[in-house]
N, C-alpha and C positions, 0 to 999 in steps of 0.2 A: 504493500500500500504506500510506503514510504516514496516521495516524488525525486524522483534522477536514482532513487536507490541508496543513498548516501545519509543526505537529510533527515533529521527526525521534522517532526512538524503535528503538530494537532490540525484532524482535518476539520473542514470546513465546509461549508451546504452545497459544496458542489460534491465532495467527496460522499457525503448522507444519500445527495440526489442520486448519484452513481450507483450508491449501494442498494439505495431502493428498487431503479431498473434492471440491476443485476439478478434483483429476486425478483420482481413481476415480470420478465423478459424472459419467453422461452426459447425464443431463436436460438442455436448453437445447442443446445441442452439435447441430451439424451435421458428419456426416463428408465430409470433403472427400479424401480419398485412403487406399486400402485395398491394401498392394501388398505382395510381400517383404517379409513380418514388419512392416512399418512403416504406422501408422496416424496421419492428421491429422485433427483437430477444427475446427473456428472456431466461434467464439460472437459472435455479431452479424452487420450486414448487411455483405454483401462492399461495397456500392455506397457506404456511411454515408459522411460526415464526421467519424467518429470512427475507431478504430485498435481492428480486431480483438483479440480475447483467441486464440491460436492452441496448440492441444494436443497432442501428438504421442507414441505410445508405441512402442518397440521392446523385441521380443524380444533378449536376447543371451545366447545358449547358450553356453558355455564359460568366462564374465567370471561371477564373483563377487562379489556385491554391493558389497564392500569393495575391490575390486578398483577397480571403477567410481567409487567415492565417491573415492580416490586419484586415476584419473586427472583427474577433474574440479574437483579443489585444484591439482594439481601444476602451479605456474607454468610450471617450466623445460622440463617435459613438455607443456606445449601447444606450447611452441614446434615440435615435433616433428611435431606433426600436426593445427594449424591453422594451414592454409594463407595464409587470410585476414588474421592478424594481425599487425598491424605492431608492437606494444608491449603487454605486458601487468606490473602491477608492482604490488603489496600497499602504501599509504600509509600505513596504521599499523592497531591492532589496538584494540578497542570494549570485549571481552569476552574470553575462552576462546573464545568459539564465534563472536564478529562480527568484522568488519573493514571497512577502506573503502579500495577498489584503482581499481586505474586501469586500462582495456583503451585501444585501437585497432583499427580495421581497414580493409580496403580496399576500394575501390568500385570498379564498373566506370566508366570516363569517361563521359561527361562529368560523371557525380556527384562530388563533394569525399567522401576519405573522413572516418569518424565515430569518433568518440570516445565515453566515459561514463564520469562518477566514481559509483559504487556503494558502497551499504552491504550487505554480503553476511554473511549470517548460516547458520550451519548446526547439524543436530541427528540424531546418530544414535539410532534407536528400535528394540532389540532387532537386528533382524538385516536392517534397513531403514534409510532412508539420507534428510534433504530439503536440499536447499540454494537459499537466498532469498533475491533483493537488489531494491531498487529503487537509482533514482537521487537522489543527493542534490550539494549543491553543498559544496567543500571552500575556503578563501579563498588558500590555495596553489596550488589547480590552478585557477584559472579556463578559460574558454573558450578556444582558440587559435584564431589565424587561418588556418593548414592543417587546420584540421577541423573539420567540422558538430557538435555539441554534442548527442548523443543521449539520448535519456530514455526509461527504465526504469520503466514504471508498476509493472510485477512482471513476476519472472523467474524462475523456478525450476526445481529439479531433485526427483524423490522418483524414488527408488533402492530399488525392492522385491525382496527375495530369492526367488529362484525353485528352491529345494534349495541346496544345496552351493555349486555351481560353476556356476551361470546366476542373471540377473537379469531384471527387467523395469524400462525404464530410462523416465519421463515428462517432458516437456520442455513447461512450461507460460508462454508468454510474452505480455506487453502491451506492446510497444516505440514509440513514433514517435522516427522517423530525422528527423526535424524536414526543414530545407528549404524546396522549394514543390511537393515533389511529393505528388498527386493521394492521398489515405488508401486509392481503391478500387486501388488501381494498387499499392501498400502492403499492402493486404489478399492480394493473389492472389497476387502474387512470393513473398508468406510461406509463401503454402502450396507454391511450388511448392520453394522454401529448405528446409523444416523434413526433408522427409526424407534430403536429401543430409547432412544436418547430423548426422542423428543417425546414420546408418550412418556417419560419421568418426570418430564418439565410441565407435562398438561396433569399430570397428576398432584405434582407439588403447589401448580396454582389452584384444586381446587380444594387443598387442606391449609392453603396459607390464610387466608381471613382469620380462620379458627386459632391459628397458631399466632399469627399478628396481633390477635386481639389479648393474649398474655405474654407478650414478648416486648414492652418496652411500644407500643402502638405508634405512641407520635415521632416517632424517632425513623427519618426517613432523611436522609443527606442526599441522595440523590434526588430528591423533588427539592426538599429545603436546604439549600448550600449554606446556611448559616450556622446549619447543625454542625458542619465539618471541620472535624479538629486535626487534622491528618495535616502534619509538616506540609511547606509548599518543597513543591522540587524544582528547577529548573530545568528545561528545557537542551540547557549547554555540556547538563549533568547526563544527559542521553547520547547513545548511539543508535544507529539502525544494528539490527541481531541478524548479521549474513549468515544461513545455512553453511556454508563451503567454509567457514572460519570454526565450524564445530568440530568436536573429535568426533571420529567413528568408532563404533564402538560394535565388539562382533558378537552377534545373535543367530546366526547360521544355524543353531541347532531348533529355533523355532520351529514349528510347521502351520500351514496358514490355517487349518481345523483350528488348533489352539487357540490361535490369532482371535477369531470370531467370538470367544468367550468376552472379550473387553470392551463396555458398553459407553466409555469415555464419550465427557461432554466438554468440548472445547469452552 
């Protein structure tokens, strides 16, 4: 996402506008699964040396747009109902609307799990919702050695209102899990990942009210930026996170059956 490649930069309404066409725009897309309200895309070759763009949209009938957009800020609330992860924590704040956070998550063996520092930006639009991070590097969090150092070419969310009280929720990602494993073997587990992924997210929004309403209610920084006490970071204090500057790390003894077992939500 980062512009020339180089630059870090907080995007900007062209960049939201972009992201949005990327998910309402099917041209180029191949659908890959059509099942239970939940549809996947890919764009490019399953077989490449490069790392799919992968799309996914669900229906979620009873979640409110805003509803949705909460569950998908709420640190303390993913803890709840992402299974996968092993740490997730906000490192300081860019803007009102950016930040740069830290995730975790878990692999099946014999893979190391992964890590990423991210610049995550978001932007409500009338009664619609996007949220956008790529990976960047932070001089505080470097690489560790229990975890493969993951990169976020672009990741996002756009959060469309569907009336009142339903949404229509798009999950649009370019991730490589770095390592030595195989990009086609990367490509297919993603598709087979994305839609376990996102019926956890339609699930989690429709236990969040319940859980919001004894968790601290009015305490929302991503709607109220006043609430936000997270150091500022600077901008100078970033780099872009090039893939090709990570170690490889060797997992050859995987098999892609395995693979499929890991229901990772970017």
């Amino acid at each position: 996402m980062s512009r020339g490649g180089e630059m870090v930069y907080i995007p900007d309404d062209s960049d939201f506008s972009s992201f949005r066409d990327q998910c309402e725009n099917l041209e180029g897309w191949h659908c890959r699964y059509n099942k239970g309200g939940v549809t996947v895309w890919s764009q490019g070759q399953e077989e490449s040396c490069t790392v799919q763009k992968i799309k996914t949209r669900i229906s979620c009938k009873d979640v409110p747009a805003e509803t949705l957009y909460d569950v998908l800020h709420d640190t303390h609330y993913r803890k709840k109902w992402d299974s996968n992860m092993i740490e997730t924590y906000d490192i300081g704040r860019l803007t009102v609307n950016a930040d740069v956070g830290y995730y975790s998550w878990k692999c099946p063996s014999p893979l190391k799990n992964r890590d990423f520092v991210t610049l995550r930006s978001w932007l409500p639009l009338d009664n619609d919702y996007i949220i956008i991070n790529y990976s960047v590097k932070h001089p505080k969090y470097p690489p560790r050695k229990d975890f493969v150092r993951a990169v976020s070419l672009q990741t996002g969310y756009l959060i469309k209102a569907n009336g009142t009280s339903a949404c229509i929720l798009y999950y649009l990602t370019q991730v490589d899990p770095r390592g030595s494993l195989p990009k086609w073997v990367v490509n297919r587990v993603s598709q087979f990942v994305a839609p376990k992924a996102m019926k956890k997210i339609y699930k989690a929004g429709l236990k969040y009210p319940e859980w919001k309403h004894k968790h601290d209610p009015e305490y929302k920084p991503w709607v109220y930026p006043e609430q936000n006490t997270l150091p500022s970071v600077s901008l100078d204090e970033l780099s872009v996170q090039h893939a090709d500057s990570l170690e490889n790390i060797d997992e050859t003894g995987l098999s892609e059956d395995h693979l499929n077992m890991s229901d990772h939500e970017a």
